[in-house]
LOFIBA-477326 format. One line per field, with one value per residue (C-alpha): chain; y, x, z. Coordinates in steps of 0.1 Angstrom, whole numbers, m for minus. Each point is the difference from the previous one (the first is absolute). Example, Ala and Ser with C-alpha at 12.3 -4.5 7.8 and 13.67 -1.06 7.14 Angstrom:
BEGIN
unit <- [A, A]
north <- [m45, 34]
east <- [123, 14]
up <- [78, m7]
END
This chain:
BEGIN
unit <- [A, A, A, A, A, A, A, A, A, A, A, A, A, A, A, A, A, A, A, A, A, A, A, A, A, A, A, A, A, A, A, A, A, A, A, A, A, A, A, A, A, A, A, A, A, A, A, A, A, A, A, A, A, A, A, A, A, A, A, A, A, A, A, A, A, A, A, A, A, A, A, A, A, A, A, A, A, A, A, A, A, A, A, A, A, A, A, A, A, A, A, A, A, A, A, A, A, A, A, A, A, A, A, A, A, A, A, A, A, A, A, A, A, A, A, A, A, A, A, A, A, A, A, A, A, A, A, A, A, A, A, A, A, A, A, A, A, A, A, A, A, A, A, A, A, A, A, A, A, A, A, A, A, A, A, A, A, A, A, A, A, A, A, A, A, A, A, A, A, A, A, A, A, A, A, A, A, A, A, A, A, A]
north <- [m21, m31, m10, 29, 7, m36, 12, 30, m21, m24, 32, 16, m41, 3, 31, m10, m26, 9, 12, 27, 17, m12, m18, 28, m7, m40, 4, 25, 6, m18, m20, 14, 37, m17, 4, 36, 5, m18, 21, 34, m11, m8, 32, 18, m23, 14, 36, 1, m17, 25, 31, m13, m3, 29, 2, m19, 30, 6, 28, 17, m1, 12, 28, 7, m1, 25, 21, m2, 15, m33, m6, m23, m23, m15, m31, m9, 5, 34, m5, m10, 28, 28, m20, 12, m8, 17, 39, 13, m39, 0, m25, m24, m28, m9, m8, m39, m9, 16, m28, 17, 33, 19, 2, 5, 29, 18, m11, 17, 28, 14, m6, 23, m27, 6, m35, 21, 8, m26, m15, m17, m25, m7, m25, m23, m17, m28, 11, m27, 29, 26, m18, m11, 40, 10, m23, 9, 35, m11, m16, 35, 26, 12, 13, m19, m16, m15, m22, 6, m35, 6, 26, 25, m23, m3, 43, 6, m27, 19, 30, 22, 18, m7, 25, 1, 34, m6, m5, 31, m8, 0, 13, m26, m16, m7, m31, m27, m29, m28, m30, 17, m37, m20]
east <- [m365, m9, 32, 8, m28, 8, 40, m14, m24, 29, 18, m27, m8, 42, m2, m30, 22, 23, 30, m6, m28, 6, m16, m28, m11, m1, m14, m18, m23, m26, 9, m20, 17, 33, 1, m14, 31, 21, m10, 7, 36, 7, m12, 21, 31, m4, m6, 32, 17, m11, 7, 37, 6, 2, m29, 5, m12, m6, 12, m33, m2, 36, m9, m29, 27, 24, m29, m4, 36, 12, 36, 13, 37, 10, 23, 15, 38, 14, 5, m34, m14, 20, m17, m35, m21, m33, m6, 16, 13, 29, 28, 9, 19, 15, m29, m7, 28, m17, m17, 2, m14, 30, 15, m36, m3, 32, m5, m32, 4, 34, m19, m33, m21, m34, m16, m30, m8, m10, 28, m3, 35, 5, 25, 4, m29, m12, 37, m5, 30, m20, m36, 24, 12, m38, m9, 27, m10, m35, 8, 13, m18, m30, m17, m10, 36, m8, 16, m5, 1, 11, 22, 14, m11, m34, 0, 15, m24, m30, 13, 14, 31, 30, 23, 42, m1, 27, m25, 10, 18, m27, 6, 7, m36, 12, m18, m1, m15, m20, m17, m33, m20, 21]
up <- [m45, 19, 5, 14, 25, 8, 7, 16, 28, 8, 6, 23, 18, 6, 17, 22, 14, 27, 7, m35, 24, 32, 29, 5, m34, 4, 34, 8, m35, m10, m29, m28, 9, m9, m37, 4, 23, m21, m34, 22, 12, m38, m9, 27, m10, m41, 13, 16, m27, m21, 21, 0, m36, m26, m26, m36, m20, m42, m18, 4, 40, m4, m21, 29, 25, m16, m5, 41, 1, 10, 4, m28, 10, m30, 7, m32, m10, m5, m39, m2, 21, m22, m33, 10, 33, 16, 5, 36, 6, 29, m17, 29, m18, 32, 19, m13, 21, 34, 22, 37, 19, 2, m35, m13, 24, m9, m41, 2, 21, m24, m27, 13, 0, 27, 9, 13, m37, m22, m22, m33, m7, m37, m16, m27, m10, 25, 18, 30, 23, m8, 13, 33, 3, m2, 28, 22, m1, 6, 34, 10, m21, 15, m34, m28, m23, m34, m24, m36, m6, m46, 12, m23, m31, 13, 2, m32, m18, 13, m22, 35, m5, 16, 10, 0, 18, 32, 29, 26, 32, 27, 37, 20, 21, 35, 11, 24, m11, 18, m10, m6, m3, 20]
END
């Protein structure tokens, strides 16, 4: 822990210093309100971070979430989704290849998908697209999204079923999405 207190001061002295706050902050404060100021930009910086990335979840917050009638986008191949995957899961096997607004609008909207509802994206286990799929709809979604980080595995190793019922076609969500953290 030393060490890293000691990272986390040099941190907090380097963003005391201008041009990370500015000229008011250098100027204008006294100096022992820098480091306060300093630890509450940090603080701000990590919020936002964190608002614009989906939320690395286990099997049992993912459990929590279906139970919350959230909306689970599974992003794994089509075989694999017909083998088995998560109760009411939307199969989007597609979507790992989305990087931009538009597509991710219309991909999303045919497939019934409401960003204003909390979402819970599963893949493979540790699946690095499926992590980068959960934090793009986090940039637009303005509920909660979720990434069960063990994925199916981690689901069916916690002794929940999987299911191989078809998933039913869902209307269609009209949406227009902006950057809700830009």
């Amino acid at each position: 822990t030393p060490r890293l207190f000691a990272h986390r001061q040099t941190v907090l002295d380097g963003l005391a210093q201008p041009p990370y706050i500015g000229c008011m902050l250098s100027t204008t404060l006294p100096r022992r309100l820098r480091p306060a100021i300093a630890a509450w930009a940090l603080g701000v910086l990590c919020a936002q971070a964190l608002a614009q990335s989906a939320l690395p979840v286990n099997a049992q917050d993912a459990a929590d979430a279906l139970r919350r009638s959230a909306t689970v986008v599974d992003v794994r191949s089509h075989a694999d989704f017909a083998r088995g995957h998560l109760p009411t899961a939307v199969s989007l096997a597609q979507a790992t290849g989305v990087s931009r607004r538009e597509p991710l609008q219309a991909l999303v909207s045919s497939h019934g998908i409401d960003l204003s509802r909390e979402v819970l994206v599963v893949g493979a286990p540790g699946d690095a697209a499926a992590m980068r799929f959960a934090n793009l709809l986090a940039l637009h979604a303005s509920a909660r999204v979720h990434w069960l980080v063990g994925g199916v595995t981690e689901w069916q190793m916690t002794g929940r079923p999987l299911s191989t019922a078809l998933s039913l076609a869902k209307l269609p969500v009209p949406q227009y999405l902006v950057a809700q953290h830009p």
